[in-house]
C-alpha atoms as one frame of an Amber mdcrd trajectory, in Angstrom:
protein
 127.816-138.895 -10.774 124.581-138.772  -8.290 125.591-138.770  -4.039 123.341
-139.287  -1.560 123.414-138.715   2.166 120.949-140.069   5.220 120.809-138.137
   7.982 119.083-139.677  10.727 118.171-136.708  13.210 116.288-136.567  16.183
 113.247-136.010  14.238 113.276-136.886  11.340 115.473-139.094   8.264 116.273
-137.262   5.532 117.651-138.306   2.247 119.290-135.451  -0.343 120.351-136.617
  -3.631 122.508-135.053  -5.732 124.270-134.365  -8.686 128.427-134.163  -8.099
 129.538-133.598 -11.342 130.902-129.985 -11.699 132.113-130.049  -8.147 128.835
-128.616  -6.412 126.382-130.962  -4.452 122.781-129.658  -6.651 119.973-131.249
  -5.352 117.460-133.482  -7.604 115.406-135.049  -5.196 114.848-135.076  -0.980
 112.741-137.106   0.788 112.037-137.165   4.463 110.539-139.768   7.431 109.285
-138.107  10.349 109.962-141.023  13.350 110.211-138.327  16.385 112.848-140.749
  17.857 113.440-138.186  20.289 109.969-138.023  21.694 110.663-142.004  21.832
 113.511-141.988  23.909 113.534-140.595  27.309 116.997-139.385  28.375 119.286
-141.734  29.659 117.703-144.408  28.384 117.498-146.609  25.022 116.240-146.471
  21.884 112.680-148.651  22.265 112.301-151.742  19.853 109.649-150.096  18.109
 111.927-146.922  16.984 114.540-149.343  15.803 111.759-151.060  13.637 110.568
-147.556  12.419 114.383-146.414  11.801 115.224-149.432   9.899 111.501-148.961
   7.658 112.813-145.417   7.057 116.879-146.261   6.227 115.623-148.971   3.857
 113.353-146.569   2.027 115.870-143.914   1.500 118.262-146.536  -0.004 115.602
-147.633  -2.292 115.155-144.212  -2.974 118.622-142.958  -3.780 119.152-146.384
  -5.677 115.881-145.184  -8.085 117.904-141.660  -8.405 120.911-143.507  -9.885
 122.911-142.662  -6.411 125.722-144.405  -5.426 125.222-146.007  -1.370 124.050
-144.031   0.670 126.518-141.466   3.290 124.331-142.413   6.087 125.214-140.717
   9.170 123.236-140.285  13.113 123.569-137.279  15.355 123.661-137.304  18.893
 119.836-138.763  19.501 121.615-142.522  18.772 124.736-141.592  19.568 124.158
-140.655  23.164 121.851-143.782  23.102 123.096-146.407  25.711 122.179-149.143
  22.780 123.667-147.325  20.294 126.082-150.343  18.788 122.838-152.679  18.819
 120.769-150.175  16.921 123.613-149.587  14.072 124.413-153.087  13.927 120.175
-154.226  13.314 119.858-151.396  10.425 123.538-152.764   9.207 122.023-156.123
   9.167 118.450-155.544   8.017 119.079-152.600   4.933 122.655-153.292   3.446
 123.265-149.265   4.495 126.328-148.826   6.668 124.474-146.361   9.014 127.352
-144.683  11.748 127.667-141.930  14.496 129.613-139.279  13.550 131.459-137.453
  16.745 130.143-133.632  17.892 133.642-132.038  16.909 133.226-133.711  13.309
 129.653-132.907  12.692 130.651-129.510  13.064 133.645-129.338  11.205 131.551
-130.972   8.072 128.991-128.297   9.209 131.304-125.446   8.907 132.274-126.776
   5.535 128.721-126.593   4.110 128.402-122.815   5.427 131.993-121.628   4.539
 131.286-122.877   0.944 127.713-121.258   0.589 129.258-118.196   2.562 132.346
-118.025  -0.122 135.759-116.231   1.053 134.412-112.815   1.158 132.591-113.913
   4.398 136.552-113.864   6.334 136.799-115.358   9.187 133.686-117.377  10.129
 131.742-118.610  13.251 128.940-120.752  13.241 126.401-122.235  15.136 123.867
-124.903  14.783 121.344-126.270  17.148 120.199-129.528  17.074 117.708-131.336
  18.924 120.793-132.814  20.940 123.826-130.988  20.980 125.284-127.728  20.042
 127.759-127.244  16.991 129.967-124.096  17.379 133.207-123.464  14.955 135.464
-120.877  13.750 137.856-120.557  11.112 139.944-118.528   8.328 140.175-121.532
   5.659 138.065-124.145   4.132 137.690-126.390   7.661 137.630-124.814  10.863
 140.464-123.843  13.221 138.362-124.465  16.114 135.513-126.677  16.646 133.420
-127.451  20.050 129.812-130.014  20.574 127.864-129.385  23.659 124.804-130.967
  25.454 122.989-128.235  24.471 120.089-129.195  22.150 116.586-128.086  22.170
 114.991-131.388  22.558 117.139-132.256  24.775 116.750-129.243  26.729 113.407
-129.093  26.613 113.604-133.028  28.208 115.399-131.398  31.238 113.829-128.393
  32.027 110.225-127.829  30.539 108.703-131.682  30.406 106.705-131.125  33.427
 105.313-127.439  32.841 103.699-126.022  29.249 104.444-123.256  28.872 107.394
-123.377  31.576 107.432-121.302  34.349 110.061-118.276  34.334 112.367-119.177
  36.578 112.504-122.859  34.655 113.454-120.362  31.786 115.951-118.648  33.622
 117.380-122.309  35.147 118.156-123.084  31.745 119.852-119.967  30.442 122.031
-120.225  33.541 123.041-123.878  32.429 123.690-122.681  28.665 126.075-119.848
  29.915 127.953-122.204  32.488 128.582-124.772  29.167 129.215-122.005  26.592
 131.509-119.786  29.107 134.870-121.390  27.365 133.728-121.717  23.923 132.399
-118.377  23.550 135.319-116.341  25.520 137.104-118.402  22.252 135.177-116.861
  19.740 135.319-113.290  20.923 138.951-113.770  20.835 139.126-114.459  17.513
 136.888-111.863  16.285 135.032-113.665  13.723 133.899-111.359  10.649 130.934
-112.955   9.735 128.765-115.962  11.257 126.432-118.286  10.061 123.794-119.958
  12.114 122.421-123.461  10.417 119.714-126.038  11.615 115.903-126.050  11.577
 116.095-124.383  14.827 117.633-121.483  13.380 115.333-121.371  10.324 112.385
-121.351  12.216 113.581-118.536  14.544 114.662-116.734  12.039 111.226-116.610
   9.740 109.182-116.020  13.323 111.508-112.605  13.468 110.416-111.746   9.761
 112.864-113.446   7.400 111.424-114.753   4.044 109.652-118.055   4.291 111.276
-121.017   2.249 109.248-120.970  -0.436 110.889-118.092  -1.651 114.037-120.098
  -2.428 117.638-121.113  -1.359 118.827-117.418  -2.553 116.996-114.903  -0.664
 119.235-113.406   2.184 118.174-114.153   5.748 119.039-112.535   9.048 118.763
-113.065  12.339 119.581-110.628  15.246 120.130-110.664  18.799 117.434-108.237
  19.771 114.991-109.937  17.381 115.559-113.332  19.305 115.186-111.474  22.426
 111.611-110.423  21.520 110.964-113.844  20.060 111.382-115.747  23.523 109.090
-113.101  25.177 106.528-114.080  22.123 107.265-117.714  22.748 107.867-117.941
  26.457 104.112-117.679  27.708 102.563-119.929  25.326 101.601-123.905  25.437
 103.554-125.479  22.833 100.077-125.853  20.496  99.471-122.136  20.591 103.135
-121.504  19.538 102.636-123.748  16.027 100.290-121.169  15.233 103.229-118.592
  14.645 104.893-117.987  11.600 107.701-120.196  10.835 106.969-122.415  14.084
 105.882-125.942  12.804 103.840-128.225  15.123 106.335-131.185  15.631 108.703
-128.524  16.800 106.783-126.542  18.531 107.254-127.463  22.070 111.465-127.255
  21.917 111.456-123.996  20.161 111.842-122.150  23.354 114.401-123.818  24.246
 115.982-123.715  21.060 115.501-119.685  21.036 116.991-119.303  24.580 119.503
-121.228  23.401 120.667-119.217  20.203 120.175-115.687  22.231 122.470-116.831
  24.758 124.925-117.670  22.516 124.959-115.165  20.564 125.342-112.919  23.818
 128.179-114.626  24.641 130.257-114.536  21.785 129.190-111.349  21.083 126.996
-111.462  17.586 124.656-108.980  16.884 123.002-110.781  14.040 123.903-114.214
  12.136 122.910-115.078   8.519 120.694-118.261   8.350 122.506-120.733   5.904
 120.829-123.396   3.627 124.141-125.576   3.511 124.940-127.716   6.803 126.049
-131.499   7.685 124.552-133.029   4.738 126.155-130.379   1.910 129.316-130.808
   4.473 129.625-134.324   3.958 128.965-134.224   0.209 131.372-131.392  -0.607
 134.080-133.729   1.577 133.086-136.686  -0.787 133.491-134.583  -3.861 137.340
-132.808  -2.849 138.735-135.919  -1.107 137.453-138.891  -2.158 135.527-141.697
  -1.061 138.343-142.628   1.214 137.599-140.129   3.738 133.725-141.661   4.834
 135.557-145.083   4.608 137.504-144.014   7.646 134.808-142.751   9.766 132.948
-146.144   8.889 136.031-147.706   9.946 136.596-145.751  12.972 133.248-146.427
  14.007 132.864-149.617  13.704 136.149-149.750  15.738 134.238-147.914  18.393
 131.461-150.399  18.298 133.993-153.699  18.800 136.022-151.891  21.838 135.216
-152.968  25.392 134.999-149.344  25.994 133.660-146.542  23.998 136.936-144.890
  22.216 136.844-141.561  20.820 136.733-141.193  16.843 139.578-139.063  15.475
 139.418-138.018  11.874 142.120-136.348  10.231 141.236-132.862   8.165 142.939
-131.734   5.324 144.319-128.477   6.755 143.109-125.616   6.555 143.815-123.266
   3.103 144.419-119.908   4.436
């Protein structure tokens, strides 16, 4: 049996197909559309016509795609850059209508709980209990937990495009105390979530995301070409040096650094302000940057529990979509094995 998932990030779309049959998502073929959507939308506001035209060219594609793999429909999932969108049921409902793929929003709390999933199952059980953290270019993903799905789970506003929307858009680089503006808004949002982690005194943690990649091969980790395998760390004081590397520098001069590529250039400040601080608060001296994330999450979820479970979300979400008001989506995990 071939899966596939769609993720449609802020970005870019990205299709992974792959082969289910011994109970491990392999990979046989990606493929990826870079649409920028964020650089499209301004906060607040929409998604324009013309990124919905571009979005449904790059949905339909990937179906066509997986269906030339021998994949079954596509998962096909957003993150927050349509879900925040104030057109966000229009959107979904023209790529419904135009591809035949039932594209959806998952919720913060459940794109990190399939997040966790991915990383607890490339970490394995020797990793104990686990925290994680993942950037995107809209929110931030923090979990915890003993057992196959998280005990704890949190999403925050605190993504690097986002970010860098709010607090560097008019200044490249960004003056200092911009820099220190925005450090002061990530520890205000993270004050909760990381006094939670500290308490429970996570053995291990994984950090996922591009952001996190990136960072991490600017502070010296092995570059990707060296495979899936190779172990890659990330420390606090590293990060620390990275944002003095990064913080002086116009976004074009900062592609030029290893690891840093040009489309993500400009919100990789933010991005590292946002990891150090977090990793301050909770208390982590160094992370291990994990391969597996949403996409692995999603398929490992397909593979243990069915197809039943994505039905729901669709479900859910399209319930969302019909209500007068937005309602929140509630999945229900299989607990926790401890």
């Amino acid at each position: 049996m071939r899966i596939s998932v769609v993720d449609v990030g802020s970005n870019t779309v990205r299709l992974v197909v792959a082969d289910a049959q011994d109970g491990v998502p392999l990979p046989v073929h990606t493929e990826k559309w870079r649409l920028r959507l964020s650089e499209q939308v301004k906060p607040g506001d929409g998604i324009p016509e013309e990124a919905v035209e571009q979005l449904v060219g790059a949905v339909c594609a990937a179906s066509r795609t997986a269906t030339r793999w021998g994949a079954t429909a596509p998962l096909a999932f957003a993150t927050a850059v349509v879900r925040n969108a104030p057109n966000r049921r229009e959107v979904l409902r023209t790529v419904r209508a135009r591809t035949g793929v039932s594209l959806c929003t998952l919720p913060g709390e459940l794109e990190a709980e399939l997040t966790f999933l991915g990383a607890r199952r490339w970490m394995g059980w020797r990793a104990g209990p686990l925290a994680l953290l993942d950037i995107g270019g809209g929110s931030l993903e923090v979990a915890f937990g003993r057992g196959r799905l998280p005990d704890f789970v949190a999403s925050l506003p605190l993504g690097a495009q986002r970010l860098t929307h709010e607090f560097f858009a008019d200044e490249d680089p960004p003056a200092p105390a911009r820099i220190r503006e925005l450090r002061r808004k990530v520890r205000h949002q993270l004050r909760d979530v990381a006094a939670r982690i500290r308490w429970e005194g996570p053995r291990t943690a994984a950090a996922t995301s591009r952001t996190f990649q990136q960072l991490g091969r600017l502070c010296g980790a092995a570059p990707g070409r060296h495979g899936p395998f190779v172990e890659r760390e990330l420390t606090r004081s590293d990060l620390s040096e990275a944002i003095e590397r990064l913080s002086p520098l116009p976004a074009a001069e900062r592609a030029l650094l290893p690891g840093i590529s040009a489309p993500r250039a400009a919100q990789s400040l933010a991005g590292a302000v946002v990891a150090h601080t977090a990793m301050k608060l909770t208390g982590l001296r160094s992370v291990t940057i994990c391969p597996w994330a949403i996409r692995e999450g999603i398929m490992l979820r397909q593979i243990e529990d069915g197809a039943s479970w994505w039905a729901e979300v669709s479900r859910l979400d399209e319930e969302a979509e019909d209500a007068p008001e937005p309602v929140p989506l509630r999945i229900a995990s299989t607990p926790a094995t401890h």
